[in-house]
MILUM-355989 format. One record per residue (C-alpha): z, x, y; residue in one letter. Coordinates in steps of 0.05 Angstrom, whole numbers, plus 5000, padded with zeros to 4 digits. Last residue first. Example, Ala and Ser with C-alpha at 12.3 -4.5 7.8 and 13.67 -1.06 7.14 Angstrom:
# residues 2
+------+------+------+-----+
|   pz |   px |   py | res |
+------+------+------+-----+
| 5143 | 5273 | 4979 |   S |
| 5156 | 5246 | 4910 |   A |
+------+------+------+-----+
***
This chain:
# residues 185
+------+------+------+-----+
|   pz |   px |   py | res |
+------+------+------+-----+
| 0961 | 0423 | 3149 |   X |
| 0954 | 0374 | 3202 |   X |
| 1028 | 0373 | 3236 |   X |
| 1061 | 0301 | 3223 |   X |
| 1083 | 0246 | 3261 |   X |
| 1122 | 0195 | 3230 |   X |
| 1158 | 0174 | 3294 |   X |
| 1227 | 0190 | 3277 |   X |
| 1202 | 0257 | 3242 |   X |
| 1167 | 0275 | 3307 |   X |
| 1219 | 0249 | 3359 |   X |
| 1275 | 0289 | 3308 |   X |
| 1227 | 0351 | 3319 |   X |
| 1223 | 0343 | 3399 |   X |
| 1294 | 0336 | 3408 |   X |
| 1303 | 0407 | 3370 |   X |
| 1247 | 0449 | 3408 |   X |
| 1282 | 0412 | 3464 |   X |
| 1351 | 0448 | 3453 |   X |
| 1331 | 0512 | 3455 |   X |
| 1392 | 0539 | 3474 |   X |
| 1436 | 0482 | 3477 |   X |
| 1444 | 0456 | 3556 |   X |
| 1433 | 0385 | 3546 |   X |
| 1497 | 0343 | 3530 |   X |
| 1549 | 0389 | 3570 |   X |
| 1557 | 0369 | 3642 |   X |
| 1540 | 0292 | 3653 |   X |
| 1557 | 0258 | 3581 |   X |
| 1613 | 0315 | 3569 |   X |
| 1640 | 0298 | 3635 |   X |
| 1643 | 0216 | 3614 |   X |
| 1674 | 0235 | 3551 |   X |
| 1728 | 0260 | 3593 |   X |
| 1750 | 0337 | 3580 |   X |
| 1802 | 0374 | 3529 |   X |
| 1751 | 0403 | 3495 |   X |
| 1773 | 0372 | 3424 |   X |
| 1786 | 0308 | 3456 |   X |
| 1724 | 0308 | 3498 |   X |
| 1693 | 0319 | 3430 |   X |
| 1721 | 0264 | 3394 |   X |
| 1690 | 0219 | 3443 |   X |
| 1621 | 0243 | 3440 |   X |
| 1616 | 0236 | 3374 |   X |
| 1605 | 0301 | 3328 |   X |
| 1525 | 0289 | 3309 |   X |
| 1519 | 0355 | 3296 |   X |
| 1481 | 0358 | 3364 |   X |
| 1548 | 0346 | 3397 |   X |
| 1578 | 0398 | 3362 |   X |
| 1534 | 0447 | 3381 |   X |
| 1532 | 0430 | 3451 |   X |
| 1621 | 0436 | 3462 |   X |
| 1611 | 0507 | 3428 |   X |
| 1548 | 0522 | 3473 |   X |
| 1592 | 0510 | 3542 |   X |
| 1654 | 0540 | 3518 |   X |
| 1619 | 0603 | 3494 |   X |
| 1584 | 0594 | 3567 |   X |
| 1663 | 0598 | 3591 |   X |
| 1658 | 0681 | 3574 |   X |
| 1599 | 0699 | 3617 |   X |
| 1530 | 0708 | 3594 |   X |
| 1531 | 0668 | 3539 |   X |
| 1451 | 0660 | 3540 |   X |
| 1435 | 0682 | 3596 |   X |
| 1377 | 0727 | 3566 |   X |
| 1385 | 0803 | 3554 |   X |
| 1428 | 0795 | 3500 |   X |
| 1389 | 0739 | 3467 |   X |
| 1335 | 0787 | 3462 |   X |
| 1363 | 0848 | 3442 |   X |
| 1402 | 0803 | 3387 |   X |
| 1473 | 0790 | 3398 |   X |
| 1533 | 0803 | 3372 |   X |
| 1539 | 0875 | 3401 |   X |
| 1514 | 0862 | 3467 |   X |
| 1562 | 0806 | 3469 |   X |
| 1613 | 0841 | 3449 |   X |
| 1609 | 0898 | 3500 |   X |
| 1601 | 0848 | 3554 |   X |
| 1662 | 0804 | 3536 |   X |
| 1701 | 0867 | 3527 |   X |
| 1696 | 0875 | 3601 |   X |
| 1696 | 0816 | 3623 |   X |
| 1773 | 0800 | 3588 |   X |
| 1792 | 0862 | 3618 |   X |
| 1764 | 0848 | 3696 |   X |
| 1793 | 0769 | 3673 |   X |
| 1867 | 0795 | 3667 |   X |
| 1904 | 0790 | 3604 |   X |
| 1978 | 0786 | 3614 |   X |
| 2023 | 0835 | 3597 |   X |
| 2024 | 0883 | 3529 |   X |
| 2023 | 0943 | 3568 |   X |
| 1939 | 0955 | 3531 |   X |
| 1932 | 0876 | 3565 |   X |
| 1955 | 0813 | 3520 |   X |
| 1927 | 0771 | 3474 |   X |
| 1973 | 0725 | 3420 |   X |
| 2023 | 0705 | 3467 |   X |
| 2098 | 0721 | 3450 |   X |
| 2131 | 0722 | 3515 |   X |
| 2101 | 0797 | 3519 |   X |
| 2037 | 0807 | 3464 |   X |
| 2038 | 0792 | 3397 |   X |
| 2019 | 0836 | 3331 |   X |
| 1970 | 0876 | 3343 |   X |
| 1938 | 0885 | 3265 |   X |
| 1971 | 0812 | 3233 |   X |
| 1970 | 0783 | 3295 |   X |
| 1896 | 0799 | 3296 |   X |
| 1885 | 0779 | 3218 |   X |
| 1920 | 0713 | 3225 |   X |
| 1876 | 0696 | 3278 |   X |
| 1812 | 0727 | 3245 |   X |
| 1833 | 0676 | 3173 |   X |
| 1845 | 0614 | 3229 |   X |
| 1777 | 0621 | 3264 |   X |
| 1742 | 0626 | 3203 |   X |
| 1785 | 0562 | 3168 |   X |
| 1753 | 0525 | 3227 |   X |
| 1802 | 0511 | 3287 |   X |
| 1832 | 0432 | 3298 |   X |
| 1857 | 0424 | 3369 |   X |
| 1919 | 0403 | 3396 |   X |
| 1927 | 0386 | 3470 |   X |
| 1991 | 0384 | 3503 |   X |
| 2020 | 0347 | 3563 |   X |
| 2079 | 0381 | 3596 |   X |
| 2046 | 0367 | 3662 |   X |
| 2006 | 0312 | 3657 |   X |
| 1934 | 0332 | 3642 |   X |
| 1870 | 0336 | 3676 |   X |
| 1869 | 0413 | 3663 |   X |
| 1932 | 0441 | 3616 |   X |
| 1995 | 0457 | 3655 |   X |
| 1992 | 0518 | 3693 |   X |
| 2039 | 0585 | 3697 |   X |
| 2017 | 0624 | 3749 |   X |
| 1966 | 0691 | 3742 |   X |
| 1966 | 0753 | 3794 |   X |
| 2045 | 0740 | 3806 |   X |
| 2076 | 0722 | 3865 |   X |
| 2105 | 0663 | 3828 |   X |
| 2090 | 0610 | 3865 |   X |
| 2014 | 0628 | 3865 |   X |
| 1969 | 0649 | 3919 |   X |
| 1988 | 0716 | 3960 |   X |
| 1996 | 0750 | 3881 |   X |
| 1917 | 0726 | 3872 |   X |
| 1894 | 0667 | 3835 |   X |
| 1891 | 0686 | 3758 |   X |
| 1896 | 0627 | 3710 |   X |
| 1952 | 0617 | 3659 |   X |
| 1945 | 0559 | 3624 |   X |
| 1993 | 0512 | 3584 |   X |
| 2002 | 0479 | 3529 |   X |
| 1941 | 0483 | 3473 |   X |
| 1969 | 0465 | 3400 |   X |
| 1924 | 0510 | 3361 |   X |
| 1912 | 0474 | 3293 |   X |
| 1890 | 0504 | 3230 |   X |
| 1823 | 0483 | 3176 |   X |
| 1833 | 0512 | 3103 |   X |
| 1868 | 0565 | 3066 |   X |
| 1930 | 0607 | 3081 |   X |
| 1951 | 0559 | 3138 |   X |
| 1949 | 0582 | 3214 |   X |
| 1976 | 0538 | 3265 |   X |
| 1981 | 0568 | 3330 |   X |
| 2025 | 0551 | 3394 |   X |
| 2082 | 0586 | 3372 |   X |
| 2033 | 0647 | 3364 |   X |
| 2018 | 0645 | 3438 |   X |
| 1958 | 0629 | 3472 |   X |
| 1958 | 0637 | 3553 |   X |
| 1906 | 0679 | 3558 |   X |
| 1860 | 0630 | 3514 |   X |
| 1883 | 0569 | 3567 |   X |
| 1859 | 0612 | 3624 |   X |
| 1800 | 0630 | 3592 |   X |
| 1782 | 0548 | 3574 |   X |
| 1786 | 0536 | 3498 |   X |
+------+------+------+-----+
***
């Protein structure tokens, strides 16, 4: 998911079966502009989805992972105001300074020293970014991917296909086996 589409997740939105794969029905976004910016006067406006019709949705399949730590934070915090699943320590909307914030700390936690100190997933959206490359190099097809991200399979082609961490290290070991090439031993 996008931030903005994330933020504006709400358990109506979520399917979460005891066992097995789920579906979160994406609907709308809430991205931050500024209170001089949106029709609301309010830091974040209510959005349909990107490149979509208005009350277009977009469901997409989440791994029985994904589903148990769902059920598990709605289970602990329950939902926030109108029902979404994250919301700020009042319960409103999640701002990006918050969402940073605990970005950082996670990542730093998740990570190795070195992969923390690299740019790998160095803002929230590169999640985005190395989700949408690691399916494609499990052979997902192109197609069902923009689906799943909610994007063209023509963007996917030009913005997402190559930026895997250490992605040629990979394209150079199916070249080798393709070729017959071997390593003297």
């Amino acid at each position: 998911m996008r931030p903005a589409e994330a933020v504006g997740l709400g358990e109506r939105d979520c399917h979460l079966p005891e066992t097995g794969w789920g579906t979160l029905t994406l609907r709308e976004t809430l991205p931050v502009s500024g209170k001089r910016w949106t029709d609301s006067g309010k830091r974040h406006d209510k959005r349909g989805l990107k490149s979509r019709e208005a009350k277009a949705d977009r469901p997409v399949p989440i791994p029985p992972l994904l589903v148990a730590m769902l059920r598990e934070h709605v289970e602990e915090f329950g939902t926030a105001q109108g029902g979404r699943l994250f919301g700020n320590e009042r319960g409103g909307v999640l701002g990006t300074s918050s969402y940073w914030r605990v970005w950082q700390e996670a990542r730093a936690f998740a990570l190795p020293p070195d992969r923390a100190a690299s740019p790998l997933a160095r803002r929230p959206y590169d999640l985005r970014h190395t989700c949408i490359t690691y399916w494609l190099n499990a052979g997902v097809p192109v197609a069902e991917v923009a689906r799943r991200a909610g994007n063209s399979p023509e963007v996917i082609h030009r913005r997402y296909e190559g930026c895997i961490d250490r992605h040629e290290e990979l394209n150079n070991a199916k070249i080798e086996k393709a070729m017959g090439w071997t390593e003297p031993q």
